[in-house]
C-alpha positions in Angstrom: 51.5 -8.2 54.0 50.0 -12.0 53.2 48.1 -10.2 50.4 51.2 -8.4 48.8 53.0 -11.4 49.0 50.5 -13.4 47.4 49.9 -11.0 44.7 53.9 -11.2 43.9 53.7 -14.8 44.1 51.3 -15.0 41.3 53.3 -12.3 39.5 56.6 -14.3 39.9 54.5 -18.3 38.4 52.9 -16.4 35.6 56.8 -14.9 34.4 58.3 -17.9 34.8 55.0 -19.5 32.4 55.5 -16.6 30.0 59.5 -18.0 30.2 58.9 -21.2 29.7 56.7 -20.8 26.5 59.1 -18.5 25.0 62.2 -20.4 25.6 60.1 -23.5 24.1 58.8 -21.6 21.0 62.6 -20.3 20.5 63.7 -24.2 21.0 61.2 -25.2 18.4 62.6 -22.5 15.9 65.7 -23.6 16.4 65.2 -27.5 15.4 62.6 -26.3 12.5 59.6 -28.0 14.4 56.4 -26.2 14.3 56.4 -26.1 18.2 53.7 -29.1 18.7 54.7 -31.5 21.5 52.9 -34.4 22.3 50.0 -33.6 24.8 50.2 -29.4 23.8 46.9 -29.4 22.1 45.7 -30.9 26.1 47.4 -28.1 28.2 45.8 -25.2 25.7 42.3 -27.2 26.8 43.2 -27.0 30.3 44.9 -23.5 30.4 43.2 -20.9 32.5 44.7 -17.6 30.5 45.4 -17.1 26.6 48.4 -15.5 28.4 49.6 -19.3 29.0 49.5 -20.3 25.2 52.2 -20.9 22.7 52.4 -19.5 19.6 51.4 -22.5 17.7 48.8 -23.1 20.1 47.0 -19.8 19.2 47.2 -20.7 15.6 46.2 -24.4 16.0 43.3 -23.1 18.2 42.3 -19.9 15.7 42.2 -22.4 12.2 39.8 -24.7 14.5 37.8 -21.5 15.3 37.9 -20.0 11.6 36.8 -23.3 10.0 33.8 -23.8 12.5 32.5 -20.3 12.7 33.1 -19.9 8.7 30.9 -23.6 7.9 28.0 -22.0 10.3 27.2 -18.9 8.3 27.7 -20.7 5.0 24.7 -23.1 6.2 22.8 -19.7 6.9 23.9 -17.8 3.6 22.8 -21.6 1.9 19.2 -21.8 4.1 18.2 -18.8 2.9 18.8 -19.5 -1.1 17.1 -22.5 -0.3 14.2 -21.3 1.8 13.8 -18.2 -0.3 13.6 -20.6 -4.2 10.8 -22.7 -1.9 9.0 -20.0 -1.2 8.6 -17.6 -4.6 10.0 -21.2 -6.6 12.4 -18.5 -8.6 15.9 -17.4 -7.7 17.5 -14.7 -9.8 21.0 -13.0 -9.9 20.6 -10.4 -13.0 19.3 -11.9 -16.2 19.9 -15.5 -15.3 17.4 -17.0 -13.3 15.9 -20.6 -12.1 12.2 -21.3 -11.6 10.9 -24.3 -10.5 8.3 -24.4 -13.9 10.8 -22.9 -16.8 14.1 -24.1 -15.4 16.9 -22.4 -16.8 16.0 -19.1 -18.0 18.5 -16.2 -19.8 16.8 -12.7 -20.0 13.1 -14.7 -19.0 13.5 -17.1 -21.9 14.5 -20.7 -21.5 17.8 -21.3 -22.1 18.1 -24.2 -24.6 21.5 -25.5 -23.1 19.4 -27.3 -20.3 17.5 -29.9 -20.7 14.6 -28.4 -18.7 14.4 -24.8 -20.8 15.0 -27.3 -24.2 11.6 -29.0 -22.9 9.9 -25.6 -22.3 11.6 -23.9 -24.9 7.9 -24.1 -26.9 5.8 -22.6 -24.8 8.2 -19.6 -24.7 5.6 -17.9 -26.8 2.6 -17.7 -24.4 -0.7 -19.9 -22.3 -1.7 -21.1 -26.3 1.3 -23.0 -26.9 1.2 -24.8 -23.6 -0.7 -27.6 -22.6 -3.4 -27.6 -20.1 -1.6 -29.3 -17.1 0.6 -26.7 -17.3 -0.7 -23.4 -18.2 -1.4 -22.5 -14.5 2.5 -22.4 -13.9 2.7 -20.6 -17.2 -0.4 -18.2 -16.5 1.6 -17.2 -13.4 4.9 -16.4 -15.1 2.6 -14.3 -17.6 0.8 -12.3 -15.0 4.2 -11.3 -12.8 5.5 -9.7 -15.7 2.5 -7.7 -16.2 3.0 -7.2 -12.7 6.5 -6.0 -12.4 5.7 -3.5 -15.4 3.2 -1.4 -12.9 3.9 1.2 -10.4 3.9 -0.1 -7.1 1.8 2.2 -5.2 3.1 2.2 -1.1 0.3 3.3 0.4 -1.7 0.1 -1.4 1.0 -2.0 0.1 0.4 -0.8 3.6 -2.6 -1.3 3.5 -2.1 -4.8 2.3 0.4 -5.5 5.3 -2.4 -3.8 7.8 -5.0 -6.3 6.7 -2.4 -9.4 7.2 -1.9 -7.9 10.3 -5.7 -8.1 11.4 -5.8 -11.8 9.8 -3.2 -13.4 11.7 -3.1 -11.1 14.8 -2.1 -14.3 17.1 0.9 -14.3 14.9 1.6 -10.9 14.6 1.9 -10.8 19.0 3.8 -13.6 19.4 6.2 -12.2 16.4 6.7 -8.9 18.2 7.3 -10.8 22.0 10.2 -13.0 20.1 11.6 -9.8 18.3 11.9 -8.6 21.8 12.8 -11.4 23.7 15.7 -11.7 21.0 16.5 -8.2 21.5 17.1 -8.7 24.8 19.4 -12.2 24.4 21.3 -10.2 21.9 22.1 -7.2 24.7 23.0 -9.5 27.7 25.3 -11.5 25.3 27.3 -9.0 23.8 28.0 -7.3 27.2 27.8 -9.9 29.5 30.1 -12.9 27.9 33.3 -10.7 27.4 32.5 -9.7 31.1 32.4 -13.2 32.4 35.3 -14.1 30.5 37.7 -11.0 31.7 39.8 -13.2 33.6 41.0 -15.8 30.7 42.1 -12.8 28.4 45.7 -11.5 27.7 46.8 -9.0 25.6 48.5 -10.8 23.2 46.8 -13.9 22.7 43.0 -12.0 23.4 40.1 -14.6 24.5 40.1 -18.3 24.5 38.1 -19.2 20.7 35.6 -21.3 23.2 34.5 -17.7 24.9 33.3 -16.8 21.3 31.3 -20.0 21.0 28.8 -19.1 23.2 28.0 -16.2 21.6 28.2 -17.5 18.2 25.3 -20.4 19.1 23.0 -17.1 19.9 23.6 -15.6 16.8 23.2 -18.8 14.7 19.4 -19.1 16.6 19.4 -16.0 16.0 19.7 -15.7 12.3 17.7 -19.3 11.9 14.7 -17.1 13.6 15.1 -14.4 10.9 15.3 -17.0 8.0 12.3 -18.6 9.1 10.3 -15.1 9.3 11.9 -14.2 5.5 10.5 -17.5 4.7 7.4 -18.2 6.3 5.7 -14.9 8.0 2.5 -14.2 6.2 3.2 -10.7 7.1 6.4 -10.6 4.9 5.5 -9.0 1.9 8.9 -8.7 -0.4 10.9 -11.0 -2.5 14.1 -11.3 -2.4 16.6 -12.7 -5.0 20.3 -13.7 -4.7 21.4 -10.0 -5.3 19.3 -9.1 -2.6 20.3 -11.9 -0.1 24.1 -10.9 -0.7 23.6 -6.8 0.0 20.8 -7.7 3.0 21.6 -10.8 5.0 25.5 -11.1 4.5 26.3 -7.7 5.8 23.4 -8.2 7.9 25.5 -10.9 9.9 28.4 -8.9 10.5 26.3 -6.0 11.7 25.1 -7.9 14.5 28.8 -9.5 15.4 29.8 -5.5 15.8 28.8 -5.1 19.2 30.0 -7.8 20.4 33.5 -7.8 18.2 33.9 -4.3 20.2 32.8 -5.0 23.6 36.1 -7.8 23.1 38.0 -5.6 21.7 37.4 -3.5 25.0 38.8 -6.3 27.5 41.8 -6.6 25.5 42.4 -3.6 25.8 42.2 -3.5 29.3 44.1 -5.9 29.9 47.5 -4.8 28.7 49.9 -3.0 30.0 51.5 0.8 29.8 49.8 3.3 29.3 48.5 3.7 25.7 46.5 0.5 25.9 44.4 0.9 28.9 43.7 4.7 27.5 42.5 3.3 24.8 40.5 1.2 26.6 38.9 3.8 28.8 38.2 5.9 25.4 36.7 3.0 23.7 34.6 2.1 26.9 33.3 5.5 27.1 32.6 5.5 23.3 30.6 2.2 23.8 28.1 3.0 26.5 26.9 6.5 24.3 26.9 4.8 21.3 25.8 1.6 22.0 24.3 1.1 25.1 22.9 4.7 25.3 22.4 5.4 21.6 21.5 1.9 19.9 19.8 0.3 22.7 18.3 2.7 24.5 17.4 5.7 22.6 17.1 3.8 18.9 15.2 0.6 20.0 12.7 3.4 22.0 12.4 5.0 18.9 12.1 2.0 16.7 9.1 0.7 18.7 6.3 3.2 17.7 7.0 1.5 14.6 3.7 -0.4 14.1 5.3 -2.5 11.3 8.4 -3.7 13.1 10.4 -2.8 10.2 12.6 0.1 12.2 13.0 -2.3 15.1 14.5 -5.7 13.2 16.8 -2.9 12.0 18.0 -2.0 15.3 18.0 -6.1 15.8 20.1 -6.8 12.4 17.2 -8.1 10.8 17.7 -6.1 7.6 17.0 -8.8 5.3 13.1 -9.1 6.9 12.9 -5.4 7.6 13.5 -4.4 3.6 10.3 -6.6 2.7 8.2 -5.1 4.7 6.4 -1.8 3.5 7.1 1.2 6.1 5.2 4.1 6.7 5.8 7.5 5.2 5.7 9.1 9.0 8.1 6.3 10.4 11.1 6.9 7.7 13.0 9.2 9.7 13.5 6.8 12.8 14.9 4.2 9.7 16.7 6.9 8.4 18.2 7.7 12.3 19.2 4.2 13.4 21.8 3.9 11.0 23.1 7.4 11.8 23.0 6.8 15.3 25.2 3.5 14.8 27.9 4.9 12.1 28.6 8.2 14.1 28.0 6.9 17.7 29.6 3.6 17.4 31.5 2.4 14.4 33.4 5.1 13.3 34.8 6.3 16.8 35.5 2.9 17.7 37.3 2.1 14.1 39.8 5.0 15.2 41.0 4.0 18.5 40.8 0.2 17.8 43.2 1.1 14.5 45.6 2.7 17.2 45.6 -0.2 19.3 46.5 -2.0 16.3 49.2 0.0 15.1 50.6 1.1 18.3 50.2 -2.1 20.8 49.4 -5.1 19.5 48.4 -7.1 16.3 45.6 -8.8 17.9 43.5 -10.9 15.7 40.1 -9.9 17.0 40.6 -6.3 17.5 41.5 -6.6 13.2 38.8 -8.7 12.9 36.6 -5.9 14.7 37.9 -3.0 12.8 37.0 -4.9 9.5 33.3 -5.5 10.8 33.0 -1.6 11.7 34.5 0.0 8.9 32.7 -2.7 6.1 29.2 -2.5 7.9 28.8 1.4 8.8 29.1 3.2 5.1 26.8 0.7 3.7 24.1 1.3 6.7 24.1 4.8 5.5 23.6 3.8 2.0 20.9 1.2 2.4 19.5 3.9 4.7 19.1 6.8 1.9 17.8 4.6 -0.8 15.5 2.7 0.8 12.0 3.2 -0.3 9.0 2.5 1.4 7.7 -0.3 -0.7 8.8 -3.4 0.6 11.4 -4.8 -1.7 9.9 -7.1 -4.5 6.6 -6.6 -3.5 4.2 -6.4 -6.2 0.4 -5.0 -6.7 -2.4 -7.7 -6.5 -3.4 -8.4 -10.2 -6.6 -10.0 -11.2 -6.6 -13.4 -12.2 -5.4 -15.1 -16.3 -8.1 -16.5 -17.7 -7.2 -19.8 -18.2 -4.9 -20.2 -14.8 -5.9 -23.0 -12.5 
């Protein structure tokens, strides 16, 4: 009996809080303010349940969240153009292109509305016109173009990558144990935080932005530790250019925010009231442990590590942008080929369906949209990237023999 009445207690404070913030919101309405009162950005702090929150709480608190979460992955999407023009000292997006010894340059000729390609504009026609301090840079230019005219020949590439492999084999362990380790970070967090968290969410205000921090900080490291492999892994092989980064590492990010976007998705769910909802809920649950838990994690990432390379692995991880320059072996292209599948039909597509429902036929919830968005954009195009991937690592290039001339 103490229990039942306790229970109704706490049914009975939490109406009269849901009450209280609507007769507030409709008060603010009324006098055309936007609802702010002095010290309400300090009770959304202290609040124990989204459930709690006014209206223009929620928005105050998602514009907070949108800007910080937005500036992060622009720093990423702006590290890797940067670490990518220190590394090859070129960047490229169709005919224009930047190098760090032409400048400027419009269909590989300097372009004589810069300064720089006006400088460099008379050695356009070969090592003779150029002076001897700089026909090393020049010699280089020279010889990728020769370069980028041969076939690329896979099987030379592998066994390039193998030989890398045997040279820095310290490297190539402790790579592989932070892959993992990684893995494993990414697993517990995507299942574990919206666990924790259960408590604070309500169906029509979803989780506390804070919740999402935590998870965010992971994927930022995350990321950083993919950057720094695309940048300085002497086992990395390809080049990428802006094109590349846009099609690889952008959708890249949102791949790896999809299991975690659903798992969310999940407690809200859960959490509301009815029927539909929680049916939903149980369907989208079910949907997530085959083909997530069952099919990504278990039976892909088993697959994905007879994969001497790592490539099919730091696809499972959302490294794509690291996996596409690294050459993969003819025998290994069916698990790259099966992760993809495994993710589109076991995971993004059923959970797309029911999440649309919840949308349409319980509540507008901001996440849950933001979670259908993330499925639907990210699953197509790992099919796509899937079929025409090749098995030379992308920009990759055959080893030529040296310019005469080059120093």
């Amino acid at each position: 009996v103490g229990q039942i009445e306790g229970k109704h207690q706490d049914i009975t404070d939490h109406a009269r809080r849901l009450a209280e913030n609507e007769s507030s919101t409709q008060a603010a309405d009324d006098d055309g303010s936007d609802g702010v009162q002095p010290g309400a950005v300090d009770s959304a702090y202290s609040a124990r349940n989204t459930a709690s929150l006014r209206t223009s709480q929620v928005q105050w608190r998602e514009r907070i969240a949108g800007f910080g979460f937005g500036s992060a992955t622009l720093v990423l999407v702006v590290l890797a153009v940067v670490g990518l023009y220190k590394k090859h000292r070129r960047l490229s997006l169709g005919p224009l292109a930047v190098t760090s010894d032409m400048g400027l340059m419009w269909k590989e000729k300097p372009c004589r509305c810069c300064r720089l390609g006006q400088q460099q504009s008379t050695r356009a026609g070969g090592i003779g016109n150029a002076t001897p301090e700089e026909k090393g840079p020049v010699a280089e230019r020279e010889n990728d173009k020769k370069k980028a005219k041969e076939p690329v020949d896979p099987m030379q590439l592998y066994e390039d990558q193998r030989k890398r492999k045997a040279e820095n084999r310290r490297w190539d362990r402790a790579r592989k144990a932070l892959l993992r380790v990684s893995f494993m970070f990414y697993v517990a967090a995507s299942v574990g935080i919206p666990w924790w968290k259960a408590s604070t969410v309500s169906c029509e205000n979803g989780f506390f932005w804070e919740t999402h921090v935590w998870f965010f900080v992971l994927f930022w490291c995350t990321k950083l530790f993919e950057l720094y492999l695309l940048v300085f892994d002497p086992l990395v092989q390809g080049k990428l250019d802006l094109k590349d980064i846009a099609m690889t590492f952008v959708p890249s990010c949102m791949g790896y925010l999809d299991a975690y976007t659903d798992a969310t998705s999940i407690t809200i769910a859960m959490s509301c009231g009815g029927d539909l909802a929680p049916a939903l809920g149980k369907w989208m649950l079910g949907t997530y442990i085959a083909g997530v838990v069952v099919g990504q994690w278990l039976i892909a990432a088993a697959l994905a590590l007879k994969d001497e390379t790592d490539a099919c692995f730091m696809q499972v991880l959302h490294f794509d942008a690291v996996a596409i320059c690294t050459t993969l072996p003819e025998r290994r292209k069916w698990i790259w080929f099966i992760i993809p599948m495994i993710r589109t039909f076991g995971e993004d597509l059923p959970q797309c369906v029911m999440q649309t429902f919840f949308v349409l036929y319980v509540k507008r919830n901001y996440f849950v949209l933001v979670s259908v968005v993330v499925g639907a954009g990210t699953s197509f195009y790992a099919i796509y990237s899937a079929l025409t991937r090749k098995l030379a690592a992308m920009g990759a290039k055959p080893k030529a023999s040296a310019v005469p001339g080059a120093t």
